[in-house]
C-alpha positions, 0 to 999 in steps of 0.5 A, spaced: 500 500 500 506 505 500 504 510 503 496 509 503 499 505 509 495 509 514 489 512 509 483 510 514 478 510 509 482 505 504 479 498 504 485 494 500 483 488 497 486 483 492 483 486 486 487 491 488 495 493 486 495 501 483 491 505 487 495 511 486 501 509 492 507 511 493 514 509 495 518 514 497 523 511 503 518 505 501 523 501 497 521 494 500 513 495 499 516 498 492 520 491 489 513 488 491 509 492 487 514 492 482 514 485 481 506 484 481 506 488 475 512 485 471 508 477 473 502 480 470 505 483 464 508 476 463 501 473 462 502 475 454 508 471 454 504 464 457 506 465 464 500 462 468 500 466 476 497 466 483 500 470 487 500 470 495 500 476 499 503 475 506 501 479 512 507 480 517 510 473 518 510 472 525 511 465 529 508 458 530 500 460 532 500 455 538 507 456 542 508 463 539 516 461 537 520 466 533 527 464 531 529 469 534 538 469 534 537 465 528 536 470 523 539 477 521 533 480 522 530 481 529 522 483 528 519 489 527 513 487 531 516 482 536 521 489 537 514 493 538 512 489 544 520 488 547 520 496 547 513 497 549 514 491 555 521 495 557 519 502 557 512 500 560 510 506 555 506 507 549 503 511 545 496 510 544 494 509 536 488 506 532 492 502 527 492 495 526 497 491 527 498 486 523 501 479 524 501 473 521 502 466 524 508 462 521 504 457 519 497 459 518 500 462 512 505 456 510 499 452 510 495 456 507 500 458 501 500 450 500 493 449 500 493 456 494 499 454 490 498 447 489 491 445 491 486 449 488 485 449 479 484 456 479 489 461 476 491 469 476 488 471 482 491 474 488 490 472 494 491 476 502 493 470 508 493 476 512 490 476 519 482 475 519 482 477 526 486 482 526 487 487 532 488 494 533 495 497 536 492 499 541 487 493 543 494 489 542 498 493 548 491 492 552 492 484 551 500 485 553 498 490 559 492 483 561 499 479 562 502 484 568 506 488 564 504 496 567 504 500 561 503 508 560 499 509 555 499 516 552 497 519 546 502 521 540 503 528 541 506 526 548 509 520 546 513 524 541 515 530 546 517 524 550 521 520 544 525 526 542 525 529 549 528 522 551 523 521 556 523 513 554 527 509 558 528 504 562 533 503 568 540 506 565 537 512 562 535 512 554 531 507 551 533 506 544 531 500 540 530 499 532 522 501 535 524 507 538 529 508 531 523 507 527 519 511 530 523 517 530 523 517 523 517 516 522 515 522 526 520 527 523 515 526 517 510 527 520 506 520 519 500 520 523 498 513 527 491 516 529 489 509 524 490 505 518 487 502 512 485 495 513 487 489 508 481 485 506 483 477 506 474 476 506 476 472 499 482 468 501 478 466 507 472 464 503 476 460 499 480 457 504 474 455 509 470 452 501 476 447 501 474 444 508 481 444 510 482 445 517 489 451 518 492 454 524 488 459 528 490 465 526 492 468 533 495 475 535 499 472 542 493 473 545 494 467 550 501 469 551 504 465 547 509 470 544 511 472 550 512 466 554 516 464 547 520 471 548 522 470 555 524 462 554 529 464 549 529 470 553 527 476 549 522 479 553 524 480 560 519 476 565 512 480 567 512 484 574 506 480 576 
C-alpha cells in the first residue's frame, strides 16, 4: 500500500495493486509492487500466476516461537512489544497491527499454490482477526506488564525529549529508531487502512481444510516464547 499505509478510509483488497501509492523511503513495499506488475505483464508471454500476499510473518500460532538469534533480522513487531514491555510506555494509536502466524500462512500458501485449479488471482493470508495497536498493548498490559499509555503528541515530546527509558537512562531500540523517523515526517498513527483477506478466507474455509488459528499472542504465547529464549524480560506480576 506505500504510503496509503495509514489512509483510514482505504479498504485494500486483492483486486487491488495501483491505487495511486507511493514509495518514497518505501523501497521494500516498492520491489513488491514492482514485481506484481512485471508477473502480470508476463501473462502475454504464457506465464500462468497466483500470487500470495503475506501479512507480517510472525511465529508458530500455538507456542508463539520466533527464531529469534537465528536470523539477521530481529522483528519489527516482536521489537514493538520488547520496547513497549521495557519502557512500560506507549503511545496510544488506532492502527492495526498486523501479524501473521508462521504457519497459518505456510499452510495456507500450500493449500493456494498447489491445491486449488484456479489461476491469476491474488490472494491476502493476512490476519482475519486482526487487532488494533492499541487493543494489542491492552492484551500485553492483561499479562502484568504496567504500561503508560499516552497519546502521540506526548509520546513524541517524550521520544525526542528522551523521556523513554528504562533503568540506565535512554531507551533506544530499532522501535524507538523507527519511530523517530517516522515522526520527523510527520506520519500520523491516529489509524490505518485495513487489508481485506474476506476472499482468501472464503476460499480457504470452501476447501474444508482445517489451518492454524490465526492468533495475535493473545494467550501469551509470544511472550512466554520471548522470555524462554529470553527476549522479553519476565512480567512484574
Amino acid at each position: 500500500m506505500g504510503d496509503k499505509t495509514f489512509d483510514k478510509s482505504l479498504v485494500y483488497r486483492e483486486t487491488d495493486l495501483d491505487i495511486g501509492q507511493g514509495f518514497d523511503h518505501m523501497n521494500y513495499q516498492r520491489t513488491k509492487f514492482e514485481a506484481e506488475k512485471l508477473i502480470r505483464a508476463a501473462t502475454e508471454q504464457g506465464l500462468v500466476w497466483n500470487i500470495v500476499r503475506p501479512g507480517q510473518i510472525f511465529g508458530d500460532s500455538r507456542s508463539g516461537l520466533y527464531p529469534h538469534g537465528m536470523a539477521n533480522i530481529t522483528g519489527l513487531f516482536y521489537d514493538i512489544l520488547k520496547t513497549v514491555s521495557e519502557t512500560a510506555c506507549a503511545l496510544f494509536c488506532r492502527t492495526h497491527f498486523d501479524v501473521t502466524p508462521v504457519d497459518y500462512v505456510s499452510r495456507g500458501t500450500i493449500e493456494l499454490g498447489l491445491r486449488r485449479n484456479s489461476y491469476f488471482e491474488t490472494y491476502h493470508l493476512t490476519n482475519p482477526d486482526m487487532k488494533r495497536y492499541h487493543e494489542v498493548i491492552e492484551l500485553v498490559k492483561a499479562l502484568g506488564y504496567p504500561i503508560d499509555i499516552v497519546s502521540q503528541d506526548e509520546y513524541r515530546r517524550r521520544l525526542f525529549g528522551r523521556e523513554i527509558t528504562s533503568g540506565n537512562g535512554e531507551y533506544k531500540s530499532p522501535t524507538t529508531s523507527a519511530f523517530k523517523w517516522w515522526y520527523k515526517r510527520d506520519i500520523d498513527f491516529s489509524d490505518s487502512a485495513v487489508t481485506d483477506c474476506t476472499y482468501t478466507r472464503e476460499v480457504l474455509e470452501a476447501h474444508g481444510r482445517p489451518l492454524p488459528e490465526s492468533r495475535h499472542g493473545a494467550d501469551g504465547s509470544v511472550f512466554r516464547s520471548g522470555v524462554a529464549q529470553p527476549v522479553f524480560h519476565i512480567a512484574p506480576r
